[in-house]
C-alpha beads as a LAMMPS data file, in Angstrom:
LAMMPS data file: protein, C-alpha beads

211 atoms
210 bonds

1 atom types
1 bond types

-500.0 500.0 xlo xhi
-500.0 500.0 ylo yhi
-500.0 500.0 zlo zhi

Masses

1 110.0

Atoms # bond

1 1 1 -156.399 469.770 199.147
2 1 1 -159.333 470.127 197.086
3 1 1 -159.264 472.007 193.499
4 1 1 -161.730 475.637 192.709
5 1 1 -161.259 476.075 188.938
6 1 1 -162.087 479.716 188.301
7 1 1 -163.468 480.064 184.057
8 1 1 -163.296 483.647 183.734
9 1 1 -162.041 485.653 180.700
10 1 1 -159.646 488.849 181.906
11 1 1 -158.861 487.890 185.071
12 1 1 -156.068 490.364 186.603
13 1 1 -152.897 489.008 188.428
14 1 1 -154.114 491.249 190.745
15 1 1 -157.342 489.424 191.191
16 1 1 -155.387 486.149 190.758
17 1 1 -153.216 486.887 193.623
18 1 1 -156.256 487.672 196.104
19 1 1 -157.598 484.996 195.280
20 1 1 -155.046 482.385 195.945
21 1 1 -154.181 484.526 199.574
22 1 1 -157.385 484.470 200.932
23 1 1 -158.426 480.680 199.821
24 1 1 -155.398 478.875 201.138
25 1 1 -157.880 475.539 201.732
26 1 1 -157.749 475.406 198.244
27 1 1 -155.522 474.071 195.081
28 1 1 -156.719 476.825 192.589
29 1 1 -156.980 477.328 188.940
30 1 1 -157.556 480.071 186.886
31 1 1 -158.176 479.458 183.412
32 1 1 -159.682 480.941 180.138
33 1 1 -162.955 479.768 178.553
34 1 1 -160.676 478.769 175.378
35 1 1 -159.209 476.457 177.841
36 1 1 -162.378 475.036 178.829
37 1 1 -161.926 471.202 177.622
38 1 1 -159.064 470.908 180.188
39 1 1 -162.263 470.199 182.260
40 1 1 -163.496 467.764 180.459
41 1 1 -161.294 465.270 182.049
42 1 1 -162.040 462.415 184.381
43 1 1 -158.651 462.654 186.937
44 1 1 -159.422 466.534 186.945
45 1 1 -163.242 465.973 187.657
46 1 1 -162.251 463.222 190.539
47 1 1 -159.969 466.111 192.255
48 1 1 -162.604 469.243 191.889
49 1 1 -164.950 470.356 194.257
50 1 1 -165.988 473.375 192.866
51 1 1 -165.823 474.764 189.179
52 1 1 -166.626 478.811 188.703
53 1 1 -167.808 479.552 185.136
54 1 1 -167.985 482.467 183.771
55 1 1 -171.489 482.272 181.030
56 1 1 -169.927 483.285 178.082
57 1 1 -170.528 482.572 174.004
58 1 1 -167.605 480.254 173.915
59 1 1 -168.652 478.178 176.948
60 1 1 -171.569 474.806 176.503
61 1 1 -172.582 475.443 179.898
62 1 1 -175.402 472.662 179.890
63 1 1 -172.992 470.059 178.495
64 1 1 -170.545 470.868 180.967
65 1 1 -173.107 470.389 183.770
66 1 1 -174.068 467.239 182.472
67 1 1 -170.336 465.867 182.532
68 1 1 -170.256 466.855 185.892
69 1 1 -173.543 465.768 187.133
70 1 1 -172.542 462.020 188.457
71 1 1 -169.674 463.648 190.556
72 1 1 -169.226 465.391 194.147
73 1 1 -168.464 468.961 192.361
74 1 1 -170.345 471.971 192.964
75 1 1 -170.964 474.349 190.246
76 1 1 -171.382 478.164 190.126
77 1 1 -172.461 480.327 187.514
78 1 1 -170.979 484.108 186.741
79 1 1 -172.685 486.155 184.863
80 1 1 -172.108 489.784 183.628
81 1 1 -175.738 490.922 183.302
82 1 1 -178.804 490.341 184.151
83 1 1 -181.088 489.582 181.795
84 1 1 -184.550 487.747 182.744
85 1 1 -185.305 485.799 180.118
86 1 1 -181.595 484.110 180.514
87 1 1 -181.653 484.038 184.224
88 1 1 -185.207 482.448 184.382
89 1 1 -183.271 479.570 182.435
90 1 1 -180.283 479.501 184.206
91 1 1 -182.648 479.158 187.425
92 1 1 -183.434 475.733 185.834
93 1 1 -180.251 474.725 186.167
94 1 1 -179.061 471.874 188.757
95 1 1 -176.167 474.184 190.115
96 1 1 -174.901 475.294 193.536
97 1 1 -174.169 479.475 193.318
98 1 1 -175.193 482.174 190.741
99 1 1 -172.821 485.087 191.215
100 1 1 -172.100 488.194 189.516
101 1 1 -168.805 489.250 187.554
102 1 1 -168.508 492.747 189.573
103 1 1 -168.302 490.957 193.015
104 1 1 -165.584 491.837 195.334
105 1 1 -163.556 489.291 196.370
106 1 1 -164.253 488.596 199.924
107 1 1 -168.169 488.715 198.323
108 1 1 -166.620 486.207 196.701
109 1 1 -164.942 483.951 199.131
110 1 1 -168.219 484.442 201.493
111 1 1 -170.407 482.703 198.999
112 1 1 -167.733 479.782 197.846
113 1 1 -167.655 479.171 201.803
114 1 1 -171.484 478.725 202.014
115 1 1 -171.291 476.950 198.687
116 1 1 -168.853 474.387 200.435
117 1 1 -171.095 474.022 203.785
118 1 1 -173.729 472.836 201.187
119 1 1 -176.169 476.042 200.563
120 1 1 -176.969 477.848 197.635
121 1 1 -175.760 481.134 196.818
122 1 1 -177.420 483.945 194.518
123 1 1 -176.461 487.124 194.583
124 1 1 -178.674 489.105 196.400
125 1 1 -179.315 491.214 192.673
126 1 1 -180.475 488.013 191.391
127 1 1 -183.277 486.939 194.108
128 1 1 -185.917 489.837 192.642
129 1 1 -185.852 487.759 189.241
130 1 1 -186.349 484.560 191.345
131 1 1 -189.363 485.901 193.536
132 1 1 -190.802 487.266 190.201
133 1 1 -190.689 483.514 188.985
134 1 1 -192.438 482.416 192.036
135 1 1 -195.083 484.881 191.967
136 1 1 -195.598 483.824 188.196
137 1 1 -195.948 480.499 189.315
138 1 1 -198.617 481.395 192.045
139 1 1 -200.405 484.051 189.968
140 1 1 -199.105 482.328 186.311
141 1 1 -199.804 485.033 183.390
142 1 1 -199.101 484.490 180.000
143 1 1 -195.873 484.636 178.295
144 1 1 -196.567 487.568 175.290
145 1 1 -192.960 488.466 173.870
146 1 1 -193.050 492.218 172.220
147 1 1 -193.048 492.366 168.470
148 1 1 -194.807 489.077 168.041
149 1 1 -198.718 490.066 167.540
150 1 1 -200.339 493.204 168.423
151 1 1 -202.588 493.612 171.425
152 1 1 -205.951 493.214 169.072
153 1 1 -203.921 489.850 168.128
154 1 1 -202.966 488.264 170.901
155 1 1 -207.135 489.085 172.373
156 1 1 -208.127 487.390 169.175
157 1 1 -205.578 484.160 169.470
158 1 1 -207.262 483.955 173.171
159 1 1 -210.852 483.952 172.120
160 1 1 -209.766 481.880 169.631
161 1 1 -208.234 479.081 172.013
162 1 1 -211.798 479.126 173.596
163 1 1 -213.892 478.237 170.689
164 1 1 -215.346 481.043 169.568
165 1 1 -216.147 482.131 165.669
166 1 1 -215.004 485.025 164.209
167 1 1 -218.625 486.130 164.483
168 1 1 -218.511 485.879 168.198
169 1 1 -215.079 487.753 168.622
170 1 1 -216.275 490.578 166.500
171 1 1 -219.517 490.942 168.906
172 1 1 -217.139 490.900 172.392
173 1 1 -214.691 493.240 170.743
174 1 1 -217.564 495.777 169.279
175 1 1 -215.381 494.989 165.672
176 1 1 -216.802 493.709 162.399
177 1 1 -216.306 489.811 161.318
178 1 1 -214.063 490.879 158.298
179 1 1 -211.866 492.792 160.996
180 1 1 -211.440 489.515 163.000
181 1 1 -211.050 487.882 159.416
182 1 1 -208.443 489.979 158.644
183 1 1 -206.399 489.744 162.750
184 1 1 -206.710 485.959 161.922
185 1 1 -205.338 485.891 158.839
186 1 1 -202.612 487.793 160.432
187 1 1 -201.391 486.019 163.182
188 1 1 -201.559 482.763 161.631
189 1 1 -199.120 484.149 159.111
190 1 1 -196.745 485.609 162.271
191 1 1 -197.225 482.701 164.262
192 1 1 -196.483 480.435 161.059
193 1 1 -199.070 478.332 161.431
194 1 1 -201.917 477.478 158.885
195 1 1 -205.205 477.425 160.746
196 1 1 -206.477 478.183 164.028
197 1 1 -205.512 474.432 165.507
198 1 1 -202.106 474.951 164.679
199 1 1 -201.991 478.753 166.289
200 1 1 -203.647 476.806 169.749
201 1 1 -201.175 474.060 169.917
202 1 1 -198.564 476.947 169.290
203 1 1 -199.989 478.798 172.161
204 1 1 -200.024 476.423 174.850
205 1 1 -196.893 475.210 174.019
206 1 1 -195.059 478.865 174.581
207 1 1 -197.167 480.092 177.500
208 1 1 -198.938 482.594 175.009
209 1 1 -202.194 481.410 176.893
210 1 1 -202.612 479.377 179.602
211 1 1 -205.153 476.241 179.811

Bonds

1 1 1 2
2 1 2 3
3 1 3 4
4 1 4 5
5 1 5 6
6 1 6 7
7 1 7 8
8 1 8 9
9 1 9 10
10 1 10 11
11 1 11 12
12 1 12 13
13 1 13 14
14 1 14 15
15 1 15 16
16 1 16 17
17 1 17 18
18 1 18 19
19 1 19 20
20 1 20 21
21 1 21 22
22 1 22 23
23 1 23 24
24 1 24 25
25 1 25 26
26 1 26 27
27 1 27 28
28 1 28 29
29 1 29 30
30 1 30 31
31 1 31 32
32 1 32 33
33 1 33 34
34 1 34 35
35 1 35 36
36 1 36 37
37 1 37 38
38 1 38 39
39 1 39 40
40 1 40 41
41 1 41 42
42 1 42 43
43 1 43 44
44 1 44 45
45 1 45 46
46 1 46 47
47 1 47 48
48 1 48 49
49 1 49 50
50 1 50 51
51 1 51 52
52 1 52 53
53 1 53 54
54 1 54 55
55 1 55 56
56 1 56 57
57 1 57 58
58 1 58 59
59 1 59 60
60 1 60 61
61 1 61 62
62 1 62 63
63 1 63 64
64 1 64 65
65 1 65 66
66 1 66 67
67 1 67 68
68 1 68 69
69 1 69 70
70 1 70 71
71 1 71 72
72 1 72 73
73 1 73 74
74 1 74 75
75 1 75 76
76 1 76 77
77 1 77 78
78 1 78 79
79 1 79 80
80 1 80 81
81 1 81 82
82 1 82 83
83 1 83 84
84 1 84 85
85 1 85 86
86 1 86 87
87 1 87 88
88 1 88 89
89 1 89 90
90 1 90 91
91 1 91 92
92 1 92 93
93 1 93 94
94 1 94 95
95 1 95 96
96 1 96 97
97 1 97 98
98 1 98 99
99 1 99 100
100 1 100 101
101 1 101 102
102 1 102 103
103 1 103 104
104 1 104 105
105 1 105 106
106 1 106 107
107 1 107 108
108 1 108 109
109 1 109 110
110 1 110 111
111 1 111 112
112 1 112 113
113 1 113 114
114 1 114 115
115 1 115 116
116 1 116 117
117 1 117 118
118 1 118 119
119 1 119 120
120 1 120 121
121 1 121 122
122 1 122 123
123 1 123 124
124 1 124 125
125 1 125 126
126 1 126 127
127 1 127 128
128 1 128 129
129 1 129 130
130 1 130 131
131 1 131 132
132 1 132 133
133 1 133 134
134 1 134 135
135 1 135 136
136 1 136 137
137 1 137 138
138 1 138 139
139 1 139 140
140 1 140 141
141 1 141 142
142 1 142 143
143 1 143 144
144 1 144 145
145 1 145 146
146 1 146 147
147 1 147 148
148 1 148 149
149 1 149 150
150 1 150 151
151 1 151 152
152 1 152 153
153 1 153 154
154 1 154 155
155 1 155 156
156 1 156 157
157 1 157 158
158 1 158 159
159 1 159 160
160 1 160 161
161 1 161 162
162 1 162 163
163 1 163 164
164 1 164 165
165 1 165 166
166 1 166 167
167 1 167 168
168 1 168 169
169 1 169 170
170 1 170 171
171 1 171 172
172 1 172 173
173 1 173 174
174 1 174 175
175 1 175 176
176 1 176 177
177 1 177 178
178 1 178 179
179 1 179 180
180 1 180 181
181 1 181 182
182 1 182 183
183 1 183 184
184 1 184 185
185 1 185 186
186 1 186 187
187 1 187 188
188 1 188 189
189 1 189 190
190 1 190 191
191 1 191 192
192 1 192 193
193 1 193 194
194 1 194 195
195 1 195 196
196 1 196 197
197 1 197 198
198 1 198 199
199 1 199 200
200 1 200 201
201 1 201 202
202 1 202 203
203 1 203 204
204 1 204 205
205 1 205 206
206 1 206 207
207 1 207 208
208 1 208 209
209 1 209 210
210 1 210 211
């Protein structure tokens, strides 16, 4: 009998019970994420076939994957929101279901079952965030996080990452060269950098522009 090790803080004996009535294909265990290095063991690892874990603060999700990585057990994620900067890098992630913490339990069961016939489950709140990341990669825009530069700043770090002077950047944007002196000066100081070179490198690097 194969072993599905639910991680999932305040799980209800109600839940619990459900659980274990509707999977009877299955040795199952429900455990804490303070309990989480009882996975971290290799006759436990050789008996799994599919480990549940909820993303939470207390859990090294990526090191956990790793340990598991060389073995025949699936992995699922649960998470309790949905934010797209985290699931864009969960996406990344070499695992076999992305589910949601609200999900009823034969929800539940439906997608461990197509986990186990060796498909991929998201939950169907999660695919808008994936198609967004495939448009992006079709029609790829750059990455400009709020609060970083103003709008006059990051148009000035893109002329800049094409060559042109301050002189030239003040003509295209109709501003005066001590203006452009000035946004320069500025978002070299919020992009920590200390000259234009640095700022370009910078750039590419986080997707601010794209090359």
């Amino acid at each position: 009998m194969s072993t599905l090790t639910i991680i999932k803080e305040q799980e209800t004996q109600k839940d619990r019970r459900i659980i274990r009535n509707k999977l009877l294909n299955y040795k199952i265990t429900l455990i804490e994420p303070s309990m989480i290095s009882y996975l971290y063991n290799e006759k436990y690892r050789s008996e799994s076939a599919l480990v549940l874990i909820e993303i939470t603060n207390n859990i090294d999700v990526h090191k956990l994957i790793e340990y598991y990585s060389n073995s025949n057990v699936k992995i699922g994620l649960i998470l309790s929101k949905t934010d797209e900067m985290q699931l864009t890098e969960l996406f990344k992630l070499e695992v076999d279901g992305y589910f949601l913490s609200d999900m009823e339990i034969d929800d539940i069961i439906s997608a461990i079952n197509l986990i186990e016939n060796g498909d991929i489950y998201v939950h169907p709140k999660l695919i808008r965030v994936l198609h967004q990341e495939f448009l992006n990669l079709l029609h790829p825009v750059p990455y400009r996080p709020k609060g970083v530069l103003t709008n006059r700043e990051w148009e000035v770090l893109e002329e800049i990452s094409k060559g042109y002077s301050n002189k030239d950047i003040g003509s295209h944007f109709f501003i005066s060269e001590a203006t452009v002196k000035n946004h320069v000066s500025s978002l070299l100081r919020k992009l920590k950098v200390n000259d234009r070179t640095g700022a370009i490198v910078l750039a590419i690097k986080n997707g601010y522009i794209l090359r």
